[in-house]
N, C-alpha and C positions, 0 to 999 in steps of 0.2 A: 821121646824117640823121634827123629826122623826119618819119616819112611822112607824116604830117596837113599838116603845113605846108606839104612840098612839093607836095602834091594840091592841097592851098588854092591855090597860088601860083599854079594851070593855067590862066590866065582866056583863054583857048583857046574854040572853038567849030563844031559840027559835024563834019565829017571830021576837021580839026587837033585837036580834043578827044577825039576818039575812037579816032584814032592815039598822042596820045600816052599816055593811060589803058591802053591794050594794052601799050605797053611800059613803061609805070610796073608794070603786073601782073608782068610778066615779072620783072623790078628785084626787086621785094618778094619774089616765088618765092625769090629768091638770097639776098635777105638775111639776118643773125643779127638777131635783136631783143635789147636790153638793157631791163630794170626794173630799179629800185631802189622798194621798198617807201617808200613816203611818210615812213613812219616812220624807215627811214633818212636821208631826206634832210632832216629836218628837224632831225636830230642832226649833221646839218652844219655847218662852221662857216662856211658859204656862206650858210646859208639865211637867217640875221638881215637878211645884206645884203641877196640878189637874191629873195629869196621862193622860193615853191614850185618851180614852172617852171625858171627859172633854175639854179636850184643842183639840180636832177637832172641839167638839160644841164652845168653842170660835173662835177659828180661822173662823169658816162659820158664824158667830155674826157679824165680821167684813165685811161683803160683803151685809149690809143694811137686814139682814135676821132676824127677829123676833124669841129669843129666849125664852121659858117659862122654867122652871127651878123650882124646890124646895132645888137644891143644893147649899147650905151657899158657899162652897169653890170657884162653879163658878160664 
């Protein structure tokens, strides 16, 4: 999951934004977080194709991690 993306996604407001933010916090408490230094991923053979961005979320794809995606390329 990435959490930026899914905070972004919140277009929510007042009570409903501020119910869901509390258990988004909750969520994040629980979670593990992965990096990959930049410099790894750019020794990727992902990364000519999908760029930066991209080819991190593959590279953490391959560590049993569930990815969601609307990106054709990735």
């Amino acid at each position: 999951m990435s959490s930026p993306e899914v905070s972004n996604l919140a277009s929510l407001h007042g009570k409903e934004l501020t119910t869901f933010r509390l258990k988004f916090r909750l969520l994040v408490d629980q979670m593990r977080e992965f990096c990959d230094e930049s410099q790894l991923v750019v020794g990727d053979s992902s990364f000519s194709r999908l760029g930066l961005t991209d080819a991190a979320i593959a590279r953490i794809s391959r560590h049993s991690m569930l990815v969601l995606t609307d990106d054709l390329d990735l």
